[in-house]
PDB file of N, CA, C and O in Angstrom:
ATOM      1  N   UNK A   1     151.590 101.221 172.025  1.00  0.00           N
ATOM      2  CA  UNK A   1     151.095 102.074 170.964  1.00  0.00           C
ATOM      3  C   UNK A   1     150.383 103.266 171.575  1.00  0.00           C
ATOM      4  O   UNK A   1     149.655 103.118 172.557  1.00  0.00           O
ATOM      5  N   UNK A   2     150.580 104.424 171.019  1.00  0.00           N
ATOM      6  CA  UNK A   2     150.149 106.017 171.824  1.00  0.00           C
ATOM      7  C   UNK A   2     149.220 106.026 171.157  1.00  0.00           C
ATOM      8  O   UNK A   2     149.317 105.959 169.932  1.00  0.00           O
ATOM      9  N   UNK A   3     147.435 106.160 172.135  1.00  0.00           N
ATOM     10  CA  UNK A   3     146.311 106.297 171.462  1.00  0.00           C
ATOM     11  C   UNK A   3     146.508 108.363 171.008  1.00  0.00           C
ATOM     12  O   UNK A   3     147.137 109.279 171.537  1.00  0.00           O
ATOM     13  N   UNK A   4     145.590 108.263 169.803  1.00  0.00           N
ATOM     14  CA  UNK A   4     145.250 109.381 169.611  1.00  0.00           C
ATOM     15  C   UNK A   4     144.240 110.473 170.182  1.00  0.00           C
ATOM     16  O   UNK A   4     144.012 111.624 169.811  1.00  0.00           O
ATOM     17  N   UNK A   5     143.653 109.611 171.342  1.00  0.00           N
ATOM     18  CA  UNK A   5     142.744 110.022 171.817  1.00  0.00           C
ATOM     19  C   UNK A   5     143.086 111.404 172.901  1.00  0.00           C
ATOM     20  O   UNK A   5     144.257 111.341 173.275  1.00  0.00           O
ATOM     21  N   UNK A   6     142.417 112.491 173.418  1.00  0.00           N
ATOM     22  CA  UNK A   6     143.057 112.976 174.412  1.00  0.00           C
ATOM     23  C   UNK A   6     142.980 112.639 175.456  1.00  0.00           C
ATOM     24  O   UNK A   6     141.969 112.018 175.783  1.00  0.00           O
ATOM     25  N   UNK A   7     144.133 112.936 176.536  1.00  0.00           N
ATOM     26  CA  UNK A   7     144.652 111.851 177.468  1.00  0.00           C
ATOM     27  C   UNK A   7     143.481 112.053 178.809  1.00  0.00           C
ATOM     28  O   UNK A   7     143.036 111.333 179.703  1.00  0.00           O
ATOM     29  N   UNK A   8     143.275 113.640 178.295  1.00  0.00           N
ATOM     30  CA  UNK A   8     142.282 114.066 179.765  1.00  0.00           C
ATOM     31  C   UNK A   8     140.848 113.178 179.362  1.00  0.00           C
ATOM     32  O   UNK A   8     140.326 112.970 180.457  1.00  0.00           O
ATOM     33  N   UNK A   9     140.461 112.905 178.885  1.00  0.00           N
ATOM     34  CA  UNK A   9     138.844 112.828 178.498  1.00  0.00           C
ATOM     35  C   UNK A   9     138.723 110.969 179.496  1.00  0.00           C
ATOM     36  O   UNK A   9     139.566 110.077 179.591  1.00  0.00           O
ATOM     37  N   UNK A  10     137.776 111.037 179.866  1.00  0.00           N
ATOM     38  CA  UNK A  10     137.500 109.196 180.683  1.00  0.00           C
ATOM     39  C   UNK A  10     137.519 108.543 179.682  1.00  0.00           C
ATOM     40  O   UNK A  10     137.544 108.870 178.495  1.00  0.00           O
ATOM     41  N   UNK A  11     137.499 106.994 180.493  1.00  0.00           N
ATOM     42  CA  UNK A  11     137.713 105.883 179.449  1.00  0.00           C
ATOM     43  C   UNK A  11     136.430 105.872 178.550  1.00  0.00           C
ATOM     44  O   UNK A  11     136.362 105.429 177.404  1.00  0.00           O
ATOM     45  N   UNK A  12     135.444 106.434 179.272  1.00  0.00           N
ATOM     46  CA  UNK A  12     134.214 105.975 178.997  1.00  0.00           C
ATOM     47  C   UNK A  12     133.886 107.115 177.994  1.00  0.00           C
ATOM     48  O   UNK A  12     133.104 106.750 177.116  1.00  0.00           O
ATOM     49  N   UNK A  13     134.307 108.452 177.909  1.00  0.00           N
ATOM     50  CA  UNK A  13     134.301 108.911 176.757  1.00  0.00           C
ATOM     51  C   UNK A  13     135.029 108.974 175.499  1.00  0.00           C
ATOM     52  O   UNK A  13     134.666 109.420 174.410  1.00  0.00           O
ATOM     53  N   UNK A  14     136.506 108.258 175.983  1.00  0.00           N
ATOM     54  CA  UNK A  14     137.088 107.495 174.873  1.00  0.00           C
ATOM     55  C   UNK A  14     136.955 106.141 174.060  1.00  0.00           C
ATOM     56  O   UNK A  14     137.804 105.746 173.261  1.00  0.00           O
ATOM     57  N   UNK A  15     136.008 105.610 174.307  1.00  0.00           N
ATOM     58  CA  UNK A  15     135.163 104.348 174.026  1.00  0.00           C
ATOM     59  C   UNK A  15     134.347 105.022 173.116  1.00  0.00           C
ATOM     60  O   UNK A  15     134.558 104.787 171.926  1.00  0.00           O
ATOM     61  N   UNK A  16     133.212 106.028 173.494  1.00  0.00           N
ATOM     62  CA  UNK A  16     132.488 106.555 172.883  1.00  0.00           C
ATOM     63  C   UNK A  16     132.632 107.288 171.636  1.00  0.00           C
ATOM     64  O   UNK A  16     131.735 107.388 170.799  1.00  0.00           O
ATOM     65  N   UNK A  17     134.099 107.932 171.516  1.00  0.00           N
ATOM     66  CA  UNK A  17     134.355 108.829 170.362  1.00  0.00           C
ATOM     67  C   UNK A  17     135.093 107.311 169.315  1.00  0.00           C
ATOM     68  O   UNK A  17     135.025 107.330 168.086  1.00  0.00           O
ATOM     69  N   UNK A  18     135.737 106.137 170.082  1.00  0.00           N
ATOM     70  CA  UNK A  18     136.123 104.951 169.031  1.00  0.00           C
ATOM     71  C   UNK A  18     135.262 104.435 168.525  1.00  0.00           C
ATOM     72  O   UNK A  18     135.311 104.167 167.325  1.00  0.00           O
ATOM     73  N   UNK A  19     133.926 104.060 169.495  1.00  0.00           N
ATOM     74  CA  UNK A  19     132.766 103.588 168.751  1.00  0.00           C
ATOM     75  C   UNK A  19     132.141 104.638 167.663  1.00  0.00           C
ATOM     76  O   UNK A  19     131.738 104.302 166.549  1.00  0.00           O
ATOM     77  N   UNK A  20     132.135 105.553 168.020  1.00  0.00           N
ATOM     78  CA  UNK A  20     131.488 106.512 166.409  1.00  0.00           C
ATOM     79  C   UNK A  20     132.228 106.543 165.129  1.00  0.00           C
ATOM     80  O   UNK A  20     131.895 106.658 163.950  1.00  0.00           O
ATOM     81  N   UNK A  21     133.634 106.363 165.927  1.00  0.00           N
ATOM     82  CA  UNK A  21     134.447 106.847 164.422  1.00  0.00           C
ATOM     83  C   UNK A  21     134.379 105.060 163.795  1.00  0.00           C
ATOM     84  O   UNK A  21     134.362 104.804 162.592  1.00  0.00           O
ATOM     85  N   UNK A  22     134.356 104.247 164.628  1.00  0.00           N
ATOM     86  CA  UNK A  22     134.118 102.701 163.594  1.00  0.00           C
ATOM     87  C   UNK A  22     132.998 102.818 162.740  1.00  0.00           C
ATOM     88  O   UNK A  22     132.993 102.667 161.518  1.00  0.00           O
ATOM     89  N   UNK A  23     131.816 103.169 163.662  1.00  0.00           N
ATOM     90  CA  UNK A  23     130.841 103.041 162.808  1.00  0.00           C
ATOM     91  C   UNK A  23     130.727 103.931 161.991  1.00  0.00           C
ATOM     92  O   UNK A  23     130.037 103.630 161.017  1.00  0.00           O
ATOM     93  N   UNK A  24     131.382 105.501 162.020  1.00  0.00           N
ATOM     94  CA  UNK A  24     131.317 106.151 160.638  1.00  0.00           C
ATOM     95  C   UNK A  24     132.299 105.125 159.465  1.00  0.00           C
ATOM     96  O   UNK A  24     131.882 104.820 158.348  1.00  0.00           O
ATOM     97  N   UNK A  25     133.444 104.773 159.939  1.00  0.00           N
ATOM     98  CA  UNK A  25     133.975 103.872 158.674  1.00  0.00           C
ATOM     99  C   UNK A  25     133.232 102.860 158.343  1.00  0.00           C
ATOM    100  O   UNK A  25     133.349 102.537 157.161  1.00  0.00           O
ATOM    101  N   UNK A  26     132.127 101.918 159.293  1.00  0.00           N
ATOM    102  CA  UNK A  26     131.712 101.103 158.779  1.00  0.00           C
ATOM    103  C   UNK A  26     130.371 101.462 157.376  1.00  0.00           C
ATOM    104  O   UNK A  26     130.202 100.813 156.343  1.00  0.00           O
ATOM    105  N   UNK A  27     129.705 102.541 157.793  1.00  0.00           N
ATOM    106  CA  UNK A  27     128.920 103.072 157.025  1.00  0.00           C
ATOM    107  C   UNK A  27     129.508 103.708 155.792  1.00  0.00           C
ATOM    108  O   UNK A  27     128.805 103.779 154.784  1.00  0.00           O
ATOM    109  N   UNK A  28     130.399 104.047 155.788  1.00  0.00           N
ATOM    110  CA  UNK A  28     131.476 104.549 154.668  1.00  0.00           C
ATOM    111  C   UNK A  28     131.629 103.402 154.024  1.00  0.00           C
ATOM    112  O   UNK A  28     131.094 103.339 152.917  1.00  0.00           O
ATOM    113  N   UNK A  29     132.280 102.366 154.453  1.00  0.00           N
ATOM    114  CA  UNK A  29     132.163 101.209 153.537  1.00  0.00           C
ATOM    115  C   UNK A  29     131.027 100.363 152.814  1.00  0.00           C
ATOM    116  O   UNK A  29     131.031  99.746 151.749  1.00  0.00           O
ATOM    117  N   UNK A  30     129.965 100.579 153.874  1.00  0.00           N
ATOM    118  CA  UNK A  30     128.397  99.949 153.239  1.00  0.00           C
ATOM    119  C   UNK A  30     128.557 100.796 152.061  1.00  0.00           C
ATOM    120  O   UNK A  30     128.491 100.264 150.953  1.00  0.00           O
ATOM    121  N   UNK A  31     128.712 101.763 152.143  1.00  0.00           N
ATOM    122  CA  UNK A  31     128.259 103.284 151.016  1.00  0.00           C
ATOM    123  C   UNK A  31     128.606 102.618 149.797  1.00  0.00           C
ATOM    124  O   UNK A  31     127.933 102.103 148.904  1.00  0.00           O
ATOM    125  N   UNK A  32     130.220 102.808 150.055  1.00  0.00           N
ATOM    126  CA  UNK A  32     131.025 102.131 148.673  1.00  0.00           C
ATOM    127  C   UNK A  32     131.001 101.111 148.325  1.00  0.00           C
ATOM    128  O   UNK A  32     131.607 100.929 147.270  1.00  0.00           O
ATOM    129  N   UNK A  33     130.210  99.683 149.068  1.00  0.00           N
ATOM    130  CA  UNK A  33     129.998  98.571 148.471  1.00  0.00           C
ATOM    131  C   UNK A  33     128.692  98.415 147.579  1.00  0.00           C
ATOM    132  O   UNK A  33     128.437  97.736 146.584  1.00  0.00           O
ATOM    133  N   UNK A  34     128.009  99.273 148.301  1.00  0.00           N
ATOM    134  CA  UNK A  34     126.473  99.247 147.640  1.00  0.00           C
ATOM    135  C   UNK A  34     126.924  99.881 146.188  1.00  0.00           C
ATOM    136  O   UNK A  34     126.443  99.356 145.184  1.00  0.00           O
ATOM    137  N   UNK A  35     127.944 101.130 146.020  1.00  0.00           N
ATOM    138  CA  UNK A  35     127.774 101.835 145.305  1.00  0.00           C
ATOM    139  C   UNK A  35     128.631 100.927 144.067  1.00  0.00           C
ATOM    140  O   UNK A  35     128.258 101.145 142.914  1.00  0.00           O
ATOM    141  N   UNK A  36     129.327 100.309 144.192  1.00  0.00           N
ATOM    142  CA  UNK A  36     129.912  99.160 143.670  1.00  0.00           C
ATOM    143  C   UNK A  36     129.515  98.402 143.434  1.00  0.00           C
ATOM    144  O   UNK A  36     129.795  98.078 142.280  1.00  0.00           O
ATOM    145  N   UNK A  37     128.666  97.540 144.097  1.00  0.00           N
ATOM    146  CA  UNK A  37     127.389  96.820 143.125  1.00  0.00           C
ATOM    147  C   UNK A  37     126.507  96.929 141.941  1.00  0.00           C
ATOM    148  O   UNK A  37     126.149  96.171 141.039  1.00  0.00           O
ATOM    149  N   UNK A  38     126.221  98.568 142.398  1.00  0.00           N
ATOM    150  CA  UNK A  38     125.324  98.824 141.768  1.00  0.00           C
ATOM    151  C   UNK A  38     124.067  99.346 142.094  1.00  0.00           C
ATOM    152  O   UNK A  38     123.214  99.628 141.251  1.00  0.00           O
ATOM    153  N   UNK A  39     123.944  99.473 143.246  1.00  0.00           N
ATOM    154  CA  UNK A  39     122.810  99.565 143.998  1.00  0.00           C
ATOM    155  C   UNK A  39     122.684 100.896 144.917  1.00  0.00           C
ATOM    156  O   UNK A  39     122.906 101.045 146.119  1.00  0.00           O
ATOM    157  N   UNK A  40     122.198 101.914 143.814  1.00  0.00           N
ATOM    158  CA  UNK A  40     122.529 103.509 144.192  1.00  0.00           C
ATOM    159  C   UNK A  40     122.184 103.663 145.405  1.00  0.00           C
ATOM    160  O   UNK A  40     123.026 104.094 146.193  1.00  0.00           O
ATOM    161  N   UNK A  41     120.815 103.338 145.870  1.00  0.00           N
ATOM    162  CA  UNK A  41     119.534 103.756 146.602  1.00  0.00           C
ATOM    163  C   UNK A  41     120.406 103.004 147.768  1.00  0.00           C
ATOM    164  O   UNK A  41     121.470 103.569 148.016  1.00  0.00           O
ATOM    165  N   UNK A  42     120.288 102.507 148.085  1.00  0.00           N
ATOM    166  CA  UNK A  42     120.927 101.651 149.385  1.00  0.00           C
ATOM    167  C   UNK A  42     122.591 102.750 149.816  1.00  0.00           C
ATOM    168  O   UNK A  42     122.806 103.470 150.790  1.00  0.00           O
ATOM    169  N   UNK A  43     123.433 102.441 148.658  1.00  0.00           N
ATOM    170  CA  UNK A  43     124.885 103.727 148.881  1.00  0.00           C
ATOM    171  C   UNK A  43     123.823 104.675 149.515  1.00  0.00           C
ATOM    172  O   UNK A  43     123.895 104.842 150.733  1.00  0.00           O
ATOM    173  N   UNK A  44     123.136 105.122 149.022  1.00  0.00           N
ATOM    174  CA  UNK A  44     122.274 106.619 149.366  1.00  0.00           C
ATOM    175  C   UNK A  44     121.868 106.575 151.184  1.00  0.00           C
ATOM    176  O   UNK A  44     122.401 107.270 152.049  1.00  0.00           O
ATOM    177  N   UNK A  45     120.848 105.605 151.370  1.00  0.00           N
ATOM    178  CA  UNK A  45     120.548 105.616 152.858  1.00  0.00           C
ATOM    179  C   UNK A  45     121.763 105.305 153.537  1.00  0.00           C
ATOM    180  O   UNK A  45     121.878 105.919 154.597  1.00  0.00           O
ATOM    181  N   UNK A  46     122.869 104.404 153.202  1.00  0.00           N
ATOM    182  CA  UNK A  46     124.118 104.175 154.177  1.00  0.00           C
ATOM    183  C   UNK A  46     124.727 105.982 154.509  1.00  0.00           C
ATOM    184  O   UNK A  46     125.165 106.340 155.602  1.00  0.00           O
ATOM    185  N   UNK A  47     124.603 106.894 153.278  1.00  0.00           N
ATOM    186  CA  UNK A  47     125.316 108.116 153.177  1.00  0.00           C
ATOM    187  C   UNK A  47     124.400 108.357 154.481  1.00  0.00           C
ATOM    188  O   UNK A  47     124.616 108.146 155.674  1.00  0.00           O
ATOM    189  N   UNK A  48     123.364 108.848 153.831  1.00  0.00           N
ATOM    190  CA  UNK A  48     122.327 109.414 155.049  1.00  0.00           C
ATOM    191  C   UNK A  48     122.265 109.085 156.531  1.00  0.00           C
ATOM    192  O   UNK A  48     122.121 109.950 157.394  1.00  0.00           O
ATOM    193  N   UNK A  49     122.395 107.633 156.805  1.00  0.00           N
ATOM    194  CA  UNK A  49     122.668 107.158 157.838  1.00  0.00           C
ATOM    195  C   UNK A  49     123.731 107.760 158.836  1.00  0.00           C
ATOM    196  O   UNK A  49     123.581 108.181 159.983  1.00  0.00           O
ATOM    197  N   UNK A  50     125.393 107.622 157.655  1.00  0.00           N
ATOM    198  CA  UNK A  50     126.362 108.550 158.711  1.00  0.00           C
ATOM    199  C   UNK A  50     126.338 109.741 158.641  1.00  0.00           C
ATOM    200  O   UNK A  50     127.145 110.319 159.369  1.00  0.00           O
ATOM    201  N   UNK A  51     125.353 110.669 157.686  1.00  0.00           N
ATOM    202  CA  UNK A  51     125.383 111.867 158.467  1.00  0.00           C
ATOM    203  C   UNK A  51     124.387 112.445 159.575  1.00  0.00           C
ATOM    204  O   UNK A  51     124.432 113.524 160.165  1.00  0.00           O
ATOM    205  N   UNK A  52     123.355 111.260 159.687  1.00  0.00           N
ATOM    206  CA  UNK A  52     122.349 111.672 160.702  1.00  0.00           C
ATOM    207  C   UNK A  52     123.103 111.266 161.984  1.00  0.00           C
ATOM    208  O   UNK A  52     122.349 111.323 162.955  1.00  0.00           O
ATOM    209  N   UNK A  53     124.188 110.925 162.249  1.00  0.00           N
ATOM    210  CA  UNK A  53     124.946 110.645 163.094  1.00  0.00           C
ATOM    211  C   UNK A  53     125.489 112.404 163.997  1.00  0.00           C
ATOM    212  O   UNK A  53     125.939 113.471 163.579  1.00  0.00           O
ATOM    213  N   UNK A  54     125.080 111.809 165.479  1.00  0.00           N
ATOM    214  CA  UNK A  54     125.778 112.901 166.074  1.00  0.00           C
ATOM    215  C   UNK A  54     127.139 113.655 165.554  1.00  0.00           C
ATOM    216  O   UNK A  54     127.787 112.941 164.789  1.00  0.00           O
ATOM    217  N   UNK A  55     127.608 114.717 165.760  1.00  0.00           N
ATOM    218  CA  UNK A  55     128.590 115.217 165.324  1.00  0.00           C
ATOM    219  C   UNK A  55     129.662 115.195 166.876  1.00  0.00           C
ATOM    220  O   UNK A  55     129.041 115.441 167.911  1.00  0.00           O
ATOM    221  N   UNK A  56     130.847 114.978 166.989  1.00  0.00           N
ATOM    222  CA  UNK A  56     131.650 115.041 168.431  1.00  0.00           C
ATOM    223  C   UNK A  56     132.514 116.208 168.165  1.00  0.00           C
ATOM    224  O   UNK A  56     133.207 116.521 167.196  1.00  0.00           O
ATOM    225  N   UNK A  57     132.225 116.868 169.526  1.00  0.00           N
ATOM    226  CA  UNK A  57     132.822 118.477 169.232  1.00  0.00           C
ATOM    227  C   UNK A  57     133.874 118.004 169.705  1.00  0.00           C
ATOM    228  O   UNK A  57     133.908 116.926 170.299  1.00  0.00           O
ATOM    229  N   UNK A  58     135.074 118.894 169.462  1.00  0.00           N
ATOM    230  CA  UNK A  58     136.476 118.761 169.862  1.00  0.00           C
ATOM    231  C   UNK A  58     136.688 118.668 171.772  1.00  0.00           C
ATOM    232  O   UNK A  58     137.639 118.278 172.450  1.00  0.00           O
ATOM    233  N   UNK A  59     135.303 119.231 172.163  1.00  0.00           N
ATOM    234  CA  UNK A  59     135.836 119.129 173.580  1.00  0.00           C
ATOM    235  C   UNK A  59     135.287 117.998 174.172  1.00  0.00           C
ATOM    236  O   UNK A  59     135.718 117.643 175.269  1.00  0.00           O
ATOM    237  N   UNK A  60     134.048 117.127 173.396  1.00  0.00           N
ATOM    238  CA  UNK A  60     133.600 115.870 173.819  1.00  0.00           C
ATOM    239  C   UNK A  60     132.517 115.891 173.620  1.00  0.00           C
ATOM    240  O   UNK A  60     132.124 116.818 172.913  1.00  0.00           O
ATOM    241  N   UNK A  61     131.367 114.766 174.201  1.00  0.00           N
ATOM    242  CA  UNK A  61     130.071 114.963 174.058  1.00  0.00           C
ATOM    243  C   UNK A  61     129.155 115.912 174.896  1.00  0.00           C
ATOM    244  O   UNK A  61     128.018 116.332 174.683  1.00  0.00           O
ATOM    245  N   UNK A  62     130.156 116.133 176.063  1.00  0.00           N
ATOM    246  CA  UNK A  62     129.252 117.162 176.885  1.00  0.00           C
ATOM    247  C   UNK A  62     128.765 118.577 176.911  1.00  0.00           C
ATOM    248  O   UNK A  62     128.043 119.095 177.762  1.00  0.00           O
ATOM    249  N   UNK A  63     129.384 119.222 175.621  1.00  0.00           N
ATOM    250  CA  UNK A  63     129.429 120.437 175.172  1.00  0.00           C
ATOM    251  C   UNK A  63     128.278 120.570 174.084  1.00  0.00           C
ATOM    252  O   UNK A  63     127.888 119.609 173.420  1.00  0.00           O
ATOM    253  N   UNK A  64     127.708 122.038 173.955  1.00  0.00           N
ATOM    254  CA  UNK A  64     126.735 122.275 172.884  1.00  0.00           C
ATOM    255  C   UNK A  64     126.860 121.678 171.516  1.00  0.00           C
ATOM    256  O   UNK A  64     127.878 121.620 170.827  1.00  0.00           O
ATOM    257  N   UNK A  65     125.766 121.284 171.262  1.00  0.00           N
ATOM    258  CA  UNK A  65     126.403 120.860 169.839  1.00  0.00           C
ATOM    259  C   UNK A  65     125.435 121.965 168.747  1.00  0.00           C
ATOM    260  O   UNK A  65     124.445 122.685 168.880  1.00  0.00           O
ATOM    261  N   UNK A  66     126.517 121.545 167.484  1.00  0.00           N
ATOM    262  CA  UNK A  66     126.303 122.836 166.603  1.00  0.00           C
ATOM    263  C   UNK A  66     124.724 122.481 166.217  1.00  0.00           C
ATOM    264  O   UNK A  66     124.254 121.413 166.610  1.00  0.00           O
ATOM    265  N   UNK A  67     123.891 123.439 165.409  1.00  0.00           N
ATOM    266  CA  UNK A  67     122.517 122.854 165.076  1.00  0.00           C
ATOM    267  C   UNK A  67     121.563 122.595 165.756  1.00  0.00           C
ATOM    268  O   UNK A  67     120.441 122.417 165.283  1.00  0.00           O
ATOM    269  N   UNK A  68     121.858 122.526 167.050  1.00  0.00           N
ATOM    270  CA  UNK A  68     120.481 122.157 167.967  1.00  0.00           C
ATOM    271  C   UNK A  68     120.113 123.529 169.048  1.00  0.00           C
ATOM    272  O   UNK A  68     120.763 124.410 169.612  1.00  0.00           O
ATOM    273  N   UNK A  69     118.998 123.207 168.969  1.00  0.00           N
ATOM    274  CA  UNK A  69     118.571 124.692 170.335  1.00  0.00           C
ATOM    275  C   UNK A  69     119.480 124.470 171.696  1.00  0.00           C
ATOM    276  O   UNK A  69     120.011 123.410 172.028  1.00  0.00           O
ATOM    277  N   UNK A  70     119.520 125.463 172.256  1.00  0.00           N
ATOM    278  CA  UNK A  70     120.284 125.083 173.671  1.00  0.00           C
ATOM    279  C   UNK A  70     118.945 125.750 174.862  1.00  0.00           C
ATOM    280  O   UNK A  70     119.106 125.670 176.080  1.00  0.00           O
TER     281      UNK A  70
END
């Protein structure tokens, strides 16, 4: 199976961009279960949660990221 990942980047930064994108789906799903329950406030901090999440620039983690001082 051909990962989607790019081929140049290390293993160790391709680990890193799989682990974020799980845990953005996993928080995506807290979102919509809470919000499916019933239980706004909780959907709400899961939202908040994945967007206080680093952002991964297209060239990796080692590059400026948008929003912060350099």
């Amino acid at each position: 199976m051909a990962s989607s990942l790019a081929p140049d980047r290390s293993p160790a930064q391709q680990q890193m961009r799989v682990d974020h994108e799980a845990l953005l789906l996993m928080l995506s799903y807290v979102e919509a279960e809470c919000a499916r329950l019933g239980a706004p406030e909780a959907a709400r901090h899961a939202a908040l949660a994945a967007a206080l999440l680093p952002q991964i620039q297209p060239g990796g983690w080692g590059g400026p990221r948008r929003g912060l001082p350099q």
